[in-house]
C-alpha positions as protocol buffer text, in pm:
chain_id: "A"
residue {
  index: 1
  type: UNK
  ca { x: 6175 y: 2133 z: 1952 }
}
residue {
  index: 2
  type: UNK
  ca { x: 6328 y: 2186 z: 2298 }
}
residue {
  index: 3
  type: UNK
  ca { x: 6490 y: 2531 z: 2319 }
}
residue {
  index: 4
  type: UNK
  ca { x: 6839 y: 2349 z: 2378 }
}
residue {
  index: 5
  type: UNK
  ca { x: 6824 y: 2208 z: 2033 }
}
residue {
  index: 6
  type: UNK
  ca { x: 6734 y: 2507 z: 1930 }
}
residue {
  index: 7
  type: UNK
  ca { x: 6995 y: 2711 z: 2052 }
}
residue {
  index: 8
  type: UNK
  ca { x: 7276 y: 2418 z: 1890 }
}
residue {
  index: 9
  type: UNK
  ca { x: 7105 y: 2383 z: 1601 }
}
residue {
  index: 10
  type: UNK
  ca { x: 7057 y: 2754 z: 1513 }
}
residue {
  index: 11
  type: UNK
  ca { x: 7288 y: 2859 z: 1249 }
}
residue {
  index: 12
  type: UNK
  ca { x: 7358 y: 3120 z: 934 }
}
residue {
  index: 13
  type: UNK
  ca { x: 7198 y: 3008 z: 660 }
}
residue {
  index: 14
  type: UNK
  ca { x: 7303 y: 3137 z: 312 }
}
residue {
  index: 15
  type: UNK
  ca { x: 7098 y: 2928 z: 84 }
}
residue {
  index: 16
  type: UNK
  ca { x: 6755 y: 2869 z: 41 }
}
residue {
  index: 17
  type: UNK
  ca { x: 6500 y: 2707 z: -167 }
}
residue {
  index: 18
  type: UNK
  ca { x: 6237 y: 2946 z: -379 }
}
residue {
  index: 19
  type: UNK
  ca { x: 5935 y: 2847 z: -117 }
}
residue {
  index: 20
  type: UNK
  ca { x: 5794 y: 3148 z: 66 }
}
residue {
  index: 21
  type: UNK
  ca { x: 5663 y: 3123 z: 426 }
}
residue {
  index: 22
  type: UNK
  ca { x: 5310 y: 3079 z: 505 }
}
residue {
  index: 23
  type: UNK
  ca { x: 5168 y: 3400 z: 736 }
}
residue {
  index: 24
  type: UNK
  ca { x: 5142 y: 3163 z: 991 }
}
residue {
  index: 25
  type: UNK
  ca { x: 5516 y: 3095 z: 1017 }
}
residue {
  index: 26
  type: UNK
  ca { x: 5576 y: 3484 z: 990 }
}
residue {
  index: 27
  type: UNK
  ca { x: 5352 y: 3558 z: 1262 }
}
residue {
  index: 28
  type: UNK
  ca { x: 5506 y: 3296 z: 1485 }
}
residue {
  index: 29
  type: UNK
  ca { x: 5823 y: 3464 z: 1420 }
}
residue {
  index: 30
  type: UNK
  ca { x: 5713 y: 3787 z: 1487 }
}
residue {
  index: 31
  type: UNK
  ca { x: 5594 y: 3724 z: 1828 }
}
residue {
  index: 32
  type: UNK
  ca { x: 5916 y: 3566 z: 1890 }
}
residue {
  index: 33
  type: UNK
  ca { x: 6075 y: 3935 z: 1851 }
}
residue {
  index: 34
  type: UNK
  ca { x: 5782 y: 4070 z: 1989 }
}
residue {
  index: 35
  type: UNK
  ca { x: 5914 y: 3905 z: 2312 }
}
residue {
  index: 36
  type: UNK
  ca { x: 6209 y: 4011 z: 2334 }
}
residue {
  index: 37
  type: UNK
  ca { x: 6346 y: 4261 z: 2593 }
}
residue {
  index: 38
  type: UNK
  ca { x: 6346 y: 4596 z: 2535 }
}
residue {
  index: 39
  type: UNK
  ca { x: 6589 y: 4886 z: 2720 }
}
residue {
  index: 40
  type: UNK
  ca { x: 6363 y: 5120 z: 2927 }
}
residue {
  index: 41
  type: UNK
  ca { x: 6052 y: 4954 z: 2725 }
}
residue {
  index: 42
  type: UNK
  ca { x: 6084 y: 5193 z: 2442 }
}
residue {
  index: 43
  type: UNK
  ca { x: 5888 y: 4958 z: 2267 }
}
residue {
  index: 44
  type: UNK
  ca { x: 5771 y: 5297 z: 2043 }
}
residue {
  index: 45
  type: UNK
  ca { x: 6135 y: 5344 z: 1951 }
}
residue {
  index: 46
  type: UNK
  ca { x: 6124 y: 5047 z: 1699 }
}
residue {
  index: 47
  type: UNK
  ca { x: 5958 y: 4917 z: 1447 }
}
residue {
  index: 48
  type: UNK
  ca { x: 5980 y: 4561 z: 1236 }
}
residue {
  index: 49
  type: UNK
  ca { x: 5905 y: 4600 z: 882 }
}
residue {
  index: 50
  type: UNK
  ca { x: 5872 y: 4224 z: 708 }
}
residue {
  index: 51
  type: UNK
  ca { x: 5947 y: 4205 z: 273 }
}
residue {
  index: 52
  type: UNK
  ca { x: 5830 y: 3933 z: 92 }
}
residue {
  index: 53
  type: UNK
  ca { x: 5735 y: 4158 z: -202 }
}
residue {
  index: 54
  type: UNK
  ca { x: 6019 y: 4003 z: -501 }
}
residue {
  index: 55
  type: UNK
  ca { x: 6053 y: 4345 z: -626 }
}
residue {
  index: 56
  type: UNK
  ca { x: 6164 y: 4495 z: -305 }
}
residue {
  index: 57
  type: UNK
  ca { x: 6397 y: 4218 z: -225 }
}
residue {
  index: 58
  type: UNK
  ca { x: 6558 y: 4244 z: -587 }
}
residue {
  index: 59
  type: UNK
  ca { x: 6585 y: 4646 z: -529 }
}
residue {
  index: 60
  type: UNK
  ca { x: 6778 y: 4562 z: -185 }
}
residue {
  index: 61
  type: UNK
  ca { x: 6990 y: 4347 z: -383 }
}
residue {
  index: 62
  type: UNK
  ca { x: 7049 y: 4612 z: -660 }
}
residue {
  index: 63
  type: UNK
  ca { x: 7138 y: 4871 z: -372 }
}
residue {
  index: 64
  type: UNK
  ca { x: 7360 y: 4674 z: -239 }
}
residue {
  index: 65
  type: UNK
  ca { x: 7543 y: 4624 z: -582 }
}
residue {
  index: 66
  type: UNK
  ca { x: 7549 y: 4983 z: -577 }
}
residue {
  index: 67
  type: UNK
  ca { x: 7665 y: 5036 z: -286 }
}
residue {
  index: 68
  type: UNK
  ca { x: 7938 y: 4768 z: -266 }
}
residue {
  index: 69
  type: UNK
  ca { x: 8028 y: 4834 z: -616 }
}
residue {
  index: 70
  type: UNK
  ca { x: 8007 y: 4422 z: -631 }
}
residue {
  index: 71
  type: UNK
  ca { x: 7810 y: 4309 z: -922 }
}
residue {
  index: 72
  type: UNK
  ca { x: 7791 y: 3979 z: -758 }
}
residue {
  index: 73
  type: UNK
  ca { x: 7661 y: 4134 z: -411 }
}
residue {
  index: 74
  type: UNK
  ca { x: 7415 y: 3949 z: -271 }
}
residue {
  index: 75
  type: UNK
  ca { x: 7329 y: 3997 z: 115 }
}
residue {
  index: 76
  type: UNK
  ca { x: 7001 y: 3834 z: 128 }
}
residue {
  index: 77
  type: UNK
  ca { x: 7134 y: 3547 z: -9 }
}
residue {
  index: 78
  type: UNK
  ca { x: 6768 y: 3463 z: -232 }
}
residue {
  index: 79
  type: UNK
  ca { x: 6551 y: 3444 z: 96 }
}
residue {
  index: 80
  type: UNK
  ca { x: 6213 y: 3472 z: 25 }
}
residue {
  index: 81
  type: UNK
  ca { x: 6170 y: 3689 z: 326 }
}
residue {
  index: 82
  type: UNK
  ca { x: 6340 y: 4002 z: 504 }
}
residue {
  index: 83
  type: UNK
  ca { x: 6252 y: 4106 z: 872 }
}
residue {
  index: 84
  type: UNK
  ca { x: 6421 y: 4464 z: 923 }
}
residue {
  index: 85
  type: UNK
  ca { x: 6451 y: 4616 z: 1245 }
}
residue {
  index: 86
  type: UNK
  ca { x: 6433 y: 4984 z: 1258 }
}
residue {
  index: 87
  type: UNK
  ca { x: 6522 y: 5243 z: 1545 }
}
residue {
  index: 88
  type: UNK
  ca { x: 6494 y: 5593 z: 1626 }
}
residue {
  index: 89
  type: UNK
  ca { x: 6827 y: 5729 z: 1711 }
}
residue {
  index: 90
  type: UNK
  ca { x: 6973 y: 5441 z: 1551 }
}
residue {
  index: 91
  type: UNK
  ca { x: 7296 y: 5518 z: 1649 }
}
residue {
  index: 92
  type: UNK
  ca { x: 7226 y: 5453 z: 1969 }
}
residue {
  index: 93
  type: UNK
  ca { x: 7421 y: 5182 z: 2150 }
}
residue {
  index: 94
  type: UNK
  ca { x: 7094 y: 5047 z: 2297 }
}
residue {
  index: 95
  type: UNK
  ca { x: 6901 y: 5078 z: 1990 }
}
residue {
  index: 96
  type: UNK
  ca { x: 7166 y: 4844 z: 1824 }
}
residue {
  index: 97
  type: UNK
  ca { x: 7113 y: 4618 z: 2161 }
}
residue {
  index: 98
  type: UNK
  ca { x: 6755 y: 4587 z: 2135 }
}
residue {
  index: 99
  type: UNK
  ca { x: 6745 y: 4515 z: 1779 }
}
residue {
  index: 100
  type: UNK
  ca { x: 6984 y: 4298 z: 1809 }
}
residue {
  index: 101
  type: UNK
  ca { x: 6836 y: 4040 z: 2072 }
}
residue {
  index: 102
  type: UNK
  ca { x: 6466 y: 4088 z: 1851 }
}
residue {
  index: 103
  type: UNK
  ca { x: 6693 y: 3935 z: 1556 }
}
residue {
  index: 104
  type: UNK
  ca { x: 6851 y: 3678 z: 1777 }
}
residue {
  index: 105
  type: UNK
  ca { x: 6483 y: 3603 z: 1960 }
}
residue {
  index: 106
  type: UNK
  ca { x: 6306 y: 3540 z: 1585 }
}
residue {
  index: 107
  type: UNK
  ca { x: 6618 y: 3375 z: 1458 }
}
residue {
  index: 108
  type: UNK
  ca { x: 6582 y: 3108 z: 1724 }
}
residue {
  index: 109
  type: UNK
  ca { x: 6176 y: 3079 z: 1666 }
}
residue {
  index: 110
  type: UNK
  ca { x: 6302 y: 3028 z: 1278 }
}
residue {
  index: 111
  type: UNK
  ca { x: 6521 y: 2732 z: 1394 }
}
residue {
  index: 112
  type: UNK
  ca { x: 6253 y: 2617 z: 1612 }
}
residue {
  index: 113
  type: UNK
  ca { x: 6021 y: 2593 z: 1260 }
}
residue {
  index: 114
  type: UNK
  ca { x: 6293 y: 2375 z: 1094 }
}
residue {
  index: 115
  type: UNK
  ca { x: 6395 y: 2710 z: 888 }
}
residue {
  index: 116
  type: UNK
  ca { x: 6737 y: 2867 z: 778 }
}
residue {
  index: 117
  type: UNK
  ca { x: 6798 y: 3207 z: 904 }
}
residue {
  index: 118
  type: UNK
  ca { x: 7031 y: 3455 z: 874 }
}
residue {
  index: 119
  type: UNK
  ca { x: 7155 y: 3741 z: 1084 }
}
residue {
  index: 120
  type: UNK
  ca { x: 7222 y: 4040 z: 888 }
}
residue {
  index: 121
  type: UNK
  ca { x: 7346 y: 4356 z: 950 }
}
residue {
  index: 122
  type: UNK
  ca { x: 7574 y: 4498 z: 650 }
}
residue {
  index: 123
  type: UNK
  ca { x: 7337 y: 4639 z: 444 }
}
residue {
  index: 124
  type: UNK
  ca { x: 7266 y: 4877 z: 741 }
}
residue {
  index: 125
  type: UNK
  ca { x: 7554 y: 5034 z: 757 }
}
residue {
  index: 126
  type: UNK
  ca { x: 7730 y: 4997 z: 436 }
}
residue {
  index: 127
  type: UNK
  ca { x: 7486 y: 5222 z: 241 }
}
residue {
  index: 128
  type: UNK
  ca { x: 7224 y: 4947 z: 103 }
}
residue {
  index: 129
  type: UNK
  ca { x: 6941 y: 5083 z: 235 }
}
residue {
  index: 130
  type: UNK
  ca { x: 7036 y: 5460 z: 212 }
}
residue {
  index: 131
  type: UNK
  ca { x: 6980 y: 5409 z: -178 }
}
residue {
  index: 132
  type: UNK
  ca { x: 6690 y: 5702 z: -267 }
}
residue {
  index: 133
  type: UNK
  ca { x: 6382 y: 5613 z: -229 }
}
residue {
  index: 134
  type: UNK
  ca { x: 6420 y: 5260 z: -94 }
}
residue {
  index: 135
  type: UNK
  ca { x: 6322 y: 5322 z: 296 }
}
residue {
  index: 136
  type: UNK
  ca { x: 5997 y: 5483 z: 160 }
}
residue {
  index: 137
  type: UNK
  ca { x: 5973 y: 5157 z: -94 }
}
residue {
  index: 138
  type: UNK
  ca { x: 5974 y: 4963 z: 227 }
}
residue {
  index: 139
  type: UNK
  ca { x: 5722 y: 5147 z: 422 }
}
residue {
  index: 140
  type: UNK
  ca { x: 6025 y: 5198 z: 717 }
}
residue {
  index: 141
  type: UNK
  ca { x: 5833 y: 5475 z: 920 }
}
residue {
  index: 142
  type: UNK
  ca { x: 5961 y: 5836 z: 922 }
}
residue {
  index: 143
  type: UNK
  ca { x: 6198 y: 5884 z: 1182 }
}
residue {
  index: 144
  type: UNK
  ca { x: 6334 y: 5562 z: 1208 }
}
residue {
  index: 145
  type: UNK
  ca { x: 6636 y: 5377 z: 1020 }
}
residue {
  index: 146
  type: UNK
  ca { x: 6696 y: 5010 z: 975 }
}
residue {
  index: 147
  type: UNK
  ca { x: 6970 y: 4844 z: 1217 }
}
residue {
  index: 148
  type: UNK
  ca { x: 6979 y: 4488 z: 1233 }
}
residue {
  index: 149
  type: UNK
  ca { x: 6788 y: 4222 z: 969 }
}
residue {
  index: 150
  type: UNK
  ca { x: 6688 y: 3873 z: 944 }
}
residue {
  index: 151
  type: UNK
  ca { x: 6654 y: 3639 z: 634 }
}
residue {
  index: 152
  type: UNK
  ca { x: 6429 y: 3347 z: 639 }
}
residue {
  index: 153
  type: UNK
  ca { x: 6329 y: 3078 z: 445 }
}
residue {
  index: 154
  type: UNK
  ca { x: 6337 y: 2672 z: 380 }
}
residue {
  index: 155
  type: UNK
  ca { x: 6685 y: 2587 z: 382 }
}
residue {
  index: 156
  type: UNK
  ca { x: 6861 y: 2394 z: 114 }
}
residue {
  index: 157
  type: UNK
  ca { x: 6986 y: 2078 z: 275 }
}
residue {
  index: 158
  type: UNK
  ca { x: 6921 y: 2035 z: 683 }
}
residue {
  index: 159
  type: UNK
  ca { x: 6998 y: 2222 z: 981 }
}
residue {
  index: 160
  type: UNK
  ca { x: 7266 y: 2065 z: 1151 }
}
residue {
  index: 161
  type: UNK
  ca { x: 7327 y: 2013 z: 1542 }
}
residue {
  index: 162
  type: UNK
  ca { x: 7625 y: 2136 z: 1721 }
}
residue {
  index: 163
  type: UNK
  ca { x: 7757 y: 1998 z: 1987 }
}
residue {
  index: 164
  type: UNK
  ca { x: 7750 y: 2214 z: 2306 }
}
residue {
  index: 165
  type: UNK
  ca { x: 8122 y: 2353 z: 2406 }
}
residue {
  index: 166
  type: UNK
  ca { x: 8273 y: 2558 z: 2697 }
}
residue {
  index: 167
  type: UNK
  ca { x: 8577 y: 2597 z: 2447 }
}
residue {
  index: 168
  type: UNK
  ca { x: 8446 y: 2852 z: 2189 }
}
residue {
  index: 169
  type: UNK
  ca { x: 8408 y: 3186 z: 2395 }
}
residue {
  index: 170
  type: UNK
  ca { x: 8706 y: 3228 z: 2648 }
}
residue {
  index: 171
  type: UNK
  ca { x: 8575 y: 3287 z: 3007 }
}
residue {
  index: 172
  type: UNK
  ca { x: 8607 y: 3344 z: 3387 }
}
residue {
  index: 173
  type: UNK
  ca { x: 8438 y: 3246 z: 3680 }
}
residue {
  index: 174
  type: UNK
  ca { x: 8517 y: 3506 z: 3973 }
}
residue {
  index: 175
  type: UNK
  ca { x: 8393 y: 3339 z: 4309 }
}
């Protein structure tokens, strides 16, 4: 796929079918966020932690329950698999920034793979993954704490194409 049909065809996904990825497709996207830039190369400030075990994705779901107090909370939306990005000094503004474009870079290398993909980012801050015992669960290092996420998996029905606008976003041009 050219990276322009990429970029229009990348979208939030929020249903997907049971099939896992192969650790092919997860390395693939992994070096996608392994690409991206980093602020002052801090590379050592973060750290991508990838769940596919069931049993840790149905304990982020019943956190989140918690945490919401929703009963029908459910922020992975059934992916099969979770990328987290973690930072030291998460509260960082750059931290958030870096994480951020990693998401964005493996989101578009999901796209690229015909997958759905999700950006996620409330169950960092809304007390999800604060639940006791859950960071350790997920092998997050010591130190650091989880900012941005990314669900992937085979998405029910087809990615569809956008068409490219200048009309979205409001701009200037300052000659």
């Amino acid at each position: 796929m050219e990276f322009m049909k990429a970029l229009y065809e990348r979208q939030s996904t929020r249903k997907f079918q049971k099939t896992t990825l192969s650790q092919g497709q997860i390395e693939i996207i992994l070096k996608a966020g392994q690409a991206a830039p980093v602020g002052r190369k801090l590379f050592e400030n973060l750290h991508i932690t990838v769940v596919k075990n069931a049993e840790a994705l149905a304990a982020i779901k019943a956190a989140a329950v918690e945490a919401t107090g929703k009963p029908e909370a459910n922020p992975l939306y059934d992916a099969p698999v979770l990328f987290l990005v973690s930072a030291k000094e998460a509260d960082q503004p750059v931290n958030i920034a870096n994480a951020a474009v990693i998401v964005e870079n493996m989101h578009l290398q999901a796209t690229e793979q015909f997958l759905g993909s999700c950006f996620l980012m409330g169950i960092m801050f809304n007390g999800t993954l604060a639940a006791p015992g859950l960071k350790g669960k997920l092998g997050i290092p010591e130190g650091f704490s989880p900012v941005a996420g990314l669900v992937v998996g085979y998405p029910h029905g087809y990615l569809i194409e956008r068409e490219p606008t200048l009309d979205k976003i409001s701009y200037n041009i300052v000659e």
